[in-house]
N, C-alpha and C positions, 0 to 999 in steps of 0.2 A: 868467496864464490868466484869461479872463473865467467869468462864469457862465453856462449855457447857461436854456435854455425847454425842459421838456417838456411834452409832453399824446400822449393816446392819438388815433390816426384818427377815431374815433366815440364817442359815449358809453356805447356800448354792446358793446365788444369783449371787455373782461375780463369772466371769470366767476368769480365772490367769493362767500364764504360771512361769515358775521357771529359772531364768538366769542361762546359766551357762550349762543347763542339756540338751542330743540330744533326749530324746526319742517323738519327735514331727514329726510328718509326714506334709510335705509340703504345703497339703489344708489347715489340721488346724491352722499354722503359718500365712497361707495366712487369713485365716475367723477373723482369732484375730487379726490382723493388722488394717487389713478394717472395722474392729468393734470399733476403739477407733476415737471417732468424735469429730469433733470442735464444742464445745459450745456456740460458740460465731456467727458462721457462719452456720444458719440452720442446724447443727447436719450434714455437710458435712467431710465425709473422708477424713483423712490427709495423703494426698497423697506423695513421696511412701509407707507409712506407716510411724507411729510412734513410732514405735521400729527400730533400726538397729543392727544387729549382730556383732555390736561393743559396745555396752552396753549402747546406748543412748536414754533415751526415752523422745518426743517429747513431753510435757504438750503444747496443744493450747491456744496461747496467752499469754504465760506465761513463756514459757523460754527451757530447755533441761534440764535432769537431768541424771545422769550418772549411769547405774545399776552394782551392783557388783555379782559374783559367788551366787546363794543361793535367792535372793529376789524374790517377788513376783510381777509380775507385771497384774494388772490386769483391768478389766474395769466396771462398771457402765450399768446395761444391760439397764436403762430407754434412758438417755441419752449420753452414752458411752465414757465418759471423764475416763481418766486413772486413775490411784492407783498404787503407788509406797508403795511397804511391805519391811523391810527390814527384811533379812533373822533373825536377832535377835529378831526383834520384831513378825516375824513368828511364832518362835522359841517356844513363851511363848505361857500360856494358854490362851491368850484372844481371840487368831483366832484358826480359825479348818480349818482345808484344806486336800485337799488329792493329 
């Protein structure tokens, strides 16, 4: 099996929040929550949400993965399955984010 190339269409498709940082007002914490769906279960909300303010984020079907200070967490606007960035690999020139 070879290794494959990904990248996103645009640079601007995924909508990402940054661990770690307050400057998030309430709705938009609530809209991002509710935005990362189960892919396996008609594209239904992981209810309470997938993220917790303990730095854990919920991948459906797949396990918990632990966020630290700085990462990106973001989601898939077709199907809205998560994305774990690590602040390092942020960090570098292959993503652009604001």
């Amino acid at each position: 099996m070879a290794t494959r190339t990904l990248g996103t269409a645009a640079t601007t498709t995924l909508t990402a929040m940054v661990v770690g940082t307050n400057d998030y007002i309430p709705a938009d914490v609530a809209t991002f929550l509710t935005s990362i769906l189960n892919d396996q279960i008609n594209g239904r909300p992981i209810w309470p949400g997938a993220y917790s303010q303990k730095g854990l984020l919920s991948i459906p079907n797949r396990g918990v993965l632990r966020c630290i200070e700085g990462d990106y967490v973001a989601f898939d606007p077709a199907t809205g399955f998560p994305i774990l960035l690590s602040a390092a690999a942020a960090a570098g020139a292959s993503w652009v984010h604001t």
